[in-house]
N, C-alpha and C positions, 0 to 999 in steps of 0.2 A: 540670869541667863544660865540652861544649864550646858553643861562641858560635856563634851564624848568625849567619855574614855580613852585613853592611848591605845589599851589594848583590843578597842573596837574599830579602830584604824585602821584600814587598807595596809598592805607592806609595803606598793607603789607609795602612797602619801607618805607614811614611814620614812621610806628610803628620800624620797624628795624634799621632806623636810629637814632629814639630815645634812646633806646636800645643800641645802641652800644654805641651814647655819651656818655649816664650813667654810664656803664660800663668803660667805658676810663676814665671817671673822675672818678670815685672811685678808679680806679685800680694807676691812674695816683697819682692821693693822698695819696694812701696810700705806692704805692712806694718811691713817695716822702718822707712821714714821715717814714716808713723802713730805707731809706736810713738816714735819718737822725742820726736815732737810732744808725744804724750799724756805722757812723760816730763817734757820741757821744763814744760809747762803744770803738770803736779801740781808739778814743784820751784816753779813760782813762786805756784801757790794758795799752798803748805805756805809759802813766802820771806813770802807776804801774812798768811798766817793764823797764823805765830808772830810775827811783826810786830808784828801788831794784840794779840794775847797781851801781848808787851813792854809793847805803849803804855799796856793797860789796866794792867798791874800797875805799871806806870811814873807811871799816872795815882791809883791810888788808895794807892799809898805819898807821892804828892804831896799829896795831900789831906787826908792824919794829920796830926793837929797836932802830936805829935811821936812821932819816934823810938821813944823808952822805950813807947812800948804795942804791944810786940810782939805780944798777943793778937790786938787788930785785925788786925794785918797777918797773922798766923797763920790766920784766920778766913778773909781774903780769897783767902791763899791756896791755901784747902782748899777753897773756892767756886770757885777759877779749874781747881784741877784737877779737883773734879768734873764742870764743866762741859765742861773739854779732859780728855777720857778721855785722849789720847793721850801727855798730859805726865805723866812717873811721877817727876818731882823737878824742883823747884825751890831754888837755893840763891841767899840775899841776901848779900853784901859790903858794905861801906862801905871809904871811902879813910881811910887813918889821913894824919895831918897831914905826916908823913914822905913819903905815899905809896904804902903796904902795905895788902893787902888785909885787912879784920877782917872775920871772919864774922858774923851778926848771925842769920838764922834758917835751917833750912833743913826741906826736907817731901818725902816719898817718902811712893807711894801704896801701900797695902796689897798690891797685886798682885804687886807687883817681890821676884822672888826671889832674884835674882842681886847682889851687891852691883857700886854704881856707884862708881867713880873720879874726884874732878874731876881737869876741866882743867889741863892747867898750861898756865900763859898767859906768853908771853915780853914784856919789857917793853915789847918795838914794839906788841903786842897790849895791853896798858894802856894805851900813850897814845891807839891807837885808842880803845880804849872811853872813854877822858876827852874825845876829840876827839867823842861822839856819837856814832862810828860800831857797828852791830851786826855783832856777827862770828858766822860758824855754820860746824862743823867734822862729818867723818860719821864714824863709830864702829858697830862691828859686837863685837855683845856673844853668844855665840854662834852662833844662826841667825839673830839678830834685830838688824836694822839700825837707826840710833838719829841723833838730830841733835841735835849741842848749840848751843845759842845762848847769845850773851853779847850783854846788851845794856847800856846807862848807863841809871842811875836816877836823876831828877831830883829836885832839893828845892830851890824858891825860884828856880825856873830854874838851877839849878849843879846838876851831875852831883856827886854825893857817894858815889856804891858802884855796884855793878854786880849783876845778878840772871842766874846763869844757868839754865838750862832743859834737860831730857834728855829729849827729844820720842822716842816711837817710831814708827819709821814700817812698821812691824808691818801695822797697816790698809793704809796706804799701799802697800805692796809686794802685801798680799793685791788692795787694787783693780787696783791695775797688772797683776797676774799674771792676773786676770782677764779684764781689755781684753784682754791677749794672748793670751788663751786663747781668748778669743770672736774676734778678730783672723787667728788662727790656723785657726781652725772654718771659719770666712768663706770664710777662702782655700781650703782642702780643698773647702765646696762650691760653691765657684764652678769650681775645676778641674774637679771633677767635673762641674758642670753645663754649662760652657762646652766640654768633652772628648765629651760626650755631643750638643751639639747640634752640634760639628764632626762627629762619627762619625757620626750622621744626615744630615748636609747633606752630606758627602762619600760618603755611600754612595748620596743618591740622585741628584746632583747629577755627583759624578768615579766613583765605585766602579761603580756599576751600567752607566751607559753602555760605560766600558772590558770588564767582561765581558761586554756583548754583543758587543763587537765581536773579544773572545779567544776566545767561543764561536762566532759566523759563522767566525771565521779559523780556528777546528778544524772546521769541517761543509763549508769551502771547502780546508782540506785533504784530508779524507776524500773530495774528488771531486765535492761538493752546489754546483753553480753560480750557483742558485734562490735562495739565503738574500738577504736583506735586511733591513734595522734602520731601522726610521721612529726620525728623532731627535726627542729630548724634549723640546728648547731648540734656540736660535738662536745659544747658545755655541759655543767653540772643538771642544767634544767633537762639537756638531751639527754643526760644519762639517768636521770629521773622519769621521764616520757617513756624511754625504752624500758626501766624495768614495769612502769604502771603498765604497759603493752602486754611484759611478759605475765605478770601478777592476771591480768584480766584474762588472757588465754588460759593460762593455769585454772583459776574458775572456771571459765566457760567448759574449760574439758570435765574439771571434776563435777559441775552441774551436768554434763552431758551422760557421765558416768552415770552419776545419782538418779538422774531419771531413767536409762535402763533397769541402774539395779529396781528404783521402783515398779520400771511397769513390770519385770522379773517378780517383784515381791507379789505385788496385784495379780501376774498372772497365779502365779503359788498358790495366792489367796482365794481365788478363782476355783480352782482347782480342790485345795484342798474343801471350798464350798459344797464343791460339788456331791466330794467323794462325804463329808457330813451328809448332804442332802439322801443322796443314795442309801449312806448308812440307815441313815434314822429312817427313810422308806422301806430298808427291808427289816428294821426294828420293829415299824410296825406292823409293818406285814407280817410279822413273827410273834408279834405282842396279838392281833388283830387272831391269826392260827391260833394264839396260848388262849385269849378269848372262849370262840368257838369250843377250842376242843373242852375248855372247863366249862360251858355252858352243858356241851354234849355229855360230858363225865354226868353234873348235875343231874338232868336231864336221864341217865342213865341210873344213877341213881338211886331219882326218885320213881324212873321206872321197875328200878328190882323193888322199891320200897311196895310201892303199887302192888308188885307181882308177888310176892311176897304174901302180900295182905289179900289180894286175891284167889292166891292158894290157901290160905289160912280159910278166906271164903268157900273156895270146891271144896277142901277135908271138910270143914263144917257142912258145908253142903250133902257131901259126898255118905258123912257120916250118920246126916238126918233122915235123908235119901235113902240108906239101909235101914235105921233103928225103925222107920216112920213104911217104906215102902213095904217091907216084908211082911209086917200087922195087917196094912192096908189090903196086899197082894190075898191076905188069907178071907180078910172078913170080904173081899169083893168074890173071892170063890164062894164062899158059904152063901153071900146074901144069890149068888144064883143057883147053887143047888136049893135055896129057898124057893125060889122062882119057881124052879120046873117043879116041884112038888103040886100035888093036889089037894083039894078041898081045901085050901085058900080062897077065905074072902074079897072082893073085888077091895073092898079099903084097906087090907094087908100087903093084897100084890101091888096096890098105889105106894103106899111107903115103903114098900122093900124095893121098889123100882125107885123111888126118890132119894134114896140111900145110897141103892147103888151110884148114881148120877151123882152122888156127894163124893164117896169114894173114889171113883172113877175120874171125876175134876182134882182132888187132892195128888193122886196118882201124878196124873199131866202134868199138876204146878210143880210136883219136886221134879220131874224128867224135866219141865223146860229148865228150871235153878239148875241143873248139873250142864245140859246144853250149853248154858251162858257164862258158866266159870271153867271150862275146858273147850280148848280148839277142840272143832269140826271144820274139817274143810268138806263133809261128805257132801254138801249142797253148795258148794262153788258150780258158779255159773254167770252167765251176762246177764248183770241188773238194768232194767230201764230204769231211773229214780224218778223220772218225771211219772210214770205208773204207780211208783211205790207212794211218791207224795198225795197221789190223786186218790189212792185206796185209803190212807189214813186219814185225807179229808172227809171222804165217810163215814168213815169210822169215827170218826170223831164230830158227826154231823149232829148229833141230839147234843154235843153238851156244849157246840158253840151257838145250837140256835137259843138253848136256852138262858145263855148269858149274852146272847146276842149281839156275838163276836164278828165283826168286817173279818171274812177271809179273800188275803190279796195274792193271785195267783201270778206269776211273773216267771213262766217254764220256755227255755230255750226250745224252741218247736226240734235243732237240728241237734240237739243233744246228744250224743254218742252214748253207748252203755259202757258199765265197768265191768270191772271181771270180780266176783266177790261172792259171797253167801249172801243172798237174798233175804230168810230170818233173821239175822243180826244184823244187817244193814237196815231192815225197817224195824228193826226192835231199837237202832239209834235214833232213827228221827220219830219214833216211835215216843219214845222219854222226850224227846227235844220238844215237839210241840204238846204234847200231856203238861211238863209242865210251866211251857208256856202258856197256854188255857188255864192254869191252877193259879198264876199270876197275873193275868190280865181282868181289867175289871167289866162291869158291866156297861157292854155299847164299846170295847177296845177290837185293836185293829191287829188280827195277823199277818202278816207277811211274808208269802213264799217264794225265793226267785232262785233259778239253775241258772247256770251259765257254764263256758268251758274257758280255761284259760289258759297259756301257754306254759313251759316250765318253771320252775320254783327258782327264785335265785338264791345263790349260794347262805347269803343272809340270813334266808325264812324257810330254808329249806329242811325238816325235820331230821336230827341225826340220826334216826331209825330205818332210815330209806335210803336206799343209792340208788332212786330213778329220778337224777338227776335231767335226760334229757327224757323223759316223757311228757308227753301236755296233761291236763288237770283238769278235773269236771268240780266245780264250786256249788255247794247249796246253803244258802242265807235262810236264817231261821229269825224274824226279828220282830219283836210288839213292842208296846208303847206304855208300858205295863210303871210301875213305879221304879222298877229298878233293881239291880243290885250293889248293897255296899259296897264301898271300898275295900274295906277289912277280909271279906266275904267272896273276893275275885278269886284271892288264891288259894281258897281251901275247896270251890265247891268240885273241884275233880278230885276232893280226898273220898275216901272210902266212911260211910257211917255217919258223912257231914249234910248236916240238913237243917234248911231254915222251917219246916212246919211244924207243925204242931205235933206233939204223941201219937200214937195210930195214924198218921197222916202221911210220912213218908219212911223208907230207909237209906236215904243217902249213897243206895248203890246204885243210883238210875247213872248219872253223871259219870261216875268212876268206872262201870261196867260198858258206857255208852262211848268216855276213851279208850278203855283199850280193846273195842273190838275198831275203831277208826284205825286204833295203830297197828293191829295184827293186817291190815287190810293197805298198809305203807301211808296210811291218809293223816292230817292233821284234823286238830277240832280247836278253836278258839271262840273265847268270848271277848263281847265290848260291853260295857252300861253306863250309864250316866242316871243318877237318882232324880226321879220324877219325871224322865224322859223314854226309858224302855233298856230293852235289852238285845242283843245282835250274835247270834251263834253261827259261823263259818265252819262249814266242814269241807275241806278238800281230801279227794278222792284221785289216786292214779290212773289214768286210763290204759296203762302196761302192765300187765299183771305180775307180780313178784316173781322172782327167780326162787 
């Protein structure tokens, strides 16, 4: 069986167990010495009460006048034990002259089943009894405990024989056993009743206070701040109650504390969120500005690179233009003072007029080369573009039927004009579809669409222009041709850069074709995707530069 620990114990059981030891050992002790007492006091009733036995039969064998009538004395003493139930035999002695005992009567009461034994008595114990003195010995005759007494019998004043006596003390042990039983009783309900008003006084007294205050301390675990226990007394438990009172308020305040300062901290938190939030938005608003303006640097740039390389173009141009035009200038005078001369054959004046016409075209070619690497604005004016796409579909009529090109027309009927120079505005879409026709295959699809659009946002808005709120005229340039690299996106607005063959191009179609859109405030981009075509956007201002 196993044992709980002591220290697993309740303090009420604790203290109740204590309690009751106490109480058992006192009770227990003092029953004890009780009982002893009440022992003591019945051996000396019983020492007085065969005593006084002795004296009478001492006194009424005094009183025979003699000896020889034993009846008498047989009489008195069947009277003495009637009266003393508890004597079951008496035996009389006399001293022989010698000194030896002679028996003279002796009487056992009806009741005595058991046969008795006398005494034997040593002779130190004779001369006691001849000295007066009574002797009493104890003796246990089965379960039943027995006292013999020997006393002197007087005659004439002289001890002449002795009378002994076999008293039971039968009664006696039954009263005794009694006292102790009721002794015993006693004590059972006093424990009980002293166990019972400690259990009551400790449960209202020690027990109850302590589980209030075991049950506040689980409801101030669980998180309940609120609790409190009115005490019940001015005891040590009250004065315990009152301070767990003050201890719980004292928390309660400094949690009440703690949560201001927190939601204080949260709001801080809040706050300083915010002012982060704000920060890093105009970070990047700043970063987003640092952007731009380093795209527009870029962008600026690569347009002095551009311009640059295009001036390097008009000197060259400009150079060839003189070294080429002035030779030109001269032999196109002579081949017509040829002319007007006579007696020229009709086949002389056929080739010096075809000559001329040679001359005469080379002339133009270098004027247009100086035209297109130096501003002119001498021909600004309102462009229709839906006109100008419509004249170079003409124009370009024999070499799409002969590769027998789909041309898709898709012109905003309400189109607005622009304000720009007309030859360099169709000299760009001019290169734009040229060479998209040189890229698209046989039975490919062109596609032409105008549209107008609203302002440019700040994103896509070229940093070359501040006509920021103007609206936008768009023309799509776009076939289904094979494509352009990847590699090849970003060089073909460089100057001299060409994907065809020798004699087949000079890479200033594209770089000449940007920057007459940007002298004109407009953008020009492409899109391609390989084996899918290509997509040229040109937007145009519909406000004319400042």
């Amino acid at each position: 069986m196993n044992l709980i620990p002591l220290k697993n114990i309740s303090i009420k059981i604790k203290i109740l167990l204590l309690m009751i030891i106490s109480v058992v050992a006192i009770l227990l002790t003092s029953t004890y010495f009780t009982r002893k007492m009440i022992e003591k006091d019945a051996e000396a009733n019983l020492q007085q009460d065969t005593s006084n036995v002795v004296r009478e039969i001492d006194s009424a064998v005094t009183t025979d006048q003699s000896l020889t009538d034993l009846e008498v004395i047989n009489e008195d003493l069947m009277d003495m034990m009637a009266i003393r139930t508890n004597i079951e035999r008496i035996d009389l002695f006399s001293f022989s002259p010698d000194g030896k005992l002679l028996p003279l009567t002796s009487k056992v009461t009806a009741k005595v089943t058991a046969p008795h034994s006398q005494m034997v008595l040593s002779t130190d114990d004779l001369e006691r009894v001849k000295k007066g003195q009574i002797l009493s010995k104890a003796e246990q005759i089965g379960k039943v405990n027995y006292m013999n007494v020997i006393a002197p019998v007087h005659l004439n004043g002289n001890v002449f024989g002795l009378i002994e006596m076999k008293i039971s003390l039968k009664e006696f042990d039954r009263l005794l056993h009694k006292e102790r039983s009721q002794a015993f009783i006693i004590a059972i309900l006093s424990v009980l009743l002293i166990s019972g008003l400690f259990a009551v006084s400790m449960t209202r007294m020690i027990h109850r206070p302590i589980q209030n205050l075991l049950m506040a301390m689980s409801m101030v675990k669980a998180g309940d701040l609120t609790v409190s226990i009115v005490p019940r007394a001015q005891d040590e438990l009250g004065k315990l109650t009152g301070s767990f009172n003050s201890m719980i308020q004292m928390i309660r305040q400094s949690v009440e504390a703690n949560q201001v300062l927190l939601a204080r901290i949260h709001s801080f938190n809040e706050e300083l969120q915010e002012e982060i939030h704000r920060a890093t938005e105009e970070l990047q608003k700043r970063n987003d500005d640092l952007t731009r303006a380093n795209r527009a640097i870029f962008q600026m740039q690569k347009q002095l690179v551009l311009s640059r390389e295009l001036a390097a173009i008009g000197q060259l141009a400009a150079t060839v233009a003189h070294e080429l035009g002035t030779p030109l200038h001269s032999v196109s005078g002579h081949l017509q003072l040829l002319l007007t001369e006579g007696g020229l054959t009709e086949e002389a004046r056929r080739r010096l007029s075809i000559m001329q016409s040679q001359v005469e075209r080379l002339i133009n070619s270098i004027q247009q080369l100086l035209n297109t690497t130096r501003p002119n604005n001498a021909d600004f004016g309102w462009i229709d573009l839906n006109q100008v796409l419509e004249d170079l579909c003409v124009l370009f009529l024999p070499a799409t039927i002969s590769k027998q090109i789909i041309v898709v027309k898709e012109f905003d009927p309400d189109l607005p004009k622009i304000p720009g120079s007309h030859s360099q505005v169709q000299e760009v879409f001019l290169n734009l579809i040229d060479n998209a026709i040189d890229e698209l295959p046989i039975g490919g699809t062109l596609t032409l669409r105008t549209s107008r659009t609203g302002p440019l946002q700040d994103s896509i808005r070229p940093p070359w222009t501040d006509l920021s709120d103007s609206d936008w005229v768009q023309v799509t340039i776009q076939d289904n041709s094979h494509g352009i690299p990847t590699d090849h996106l970003q060089k073909i607005f460089e100057p001299f850069f060409t994907t065809k063959g020798p004699g087949q191009g000079t890479g200033l179609g594209l770089p000449i074709s940007q920057d007459i859109v940007r002298r004109h405030g407009g953008t020009i981009t492409v899109e391609s995707k390989l084996n899918e075509g290509s997509r040229f956007v040109v937007q145009l201002p519909l406000k004319k530069r400042g």
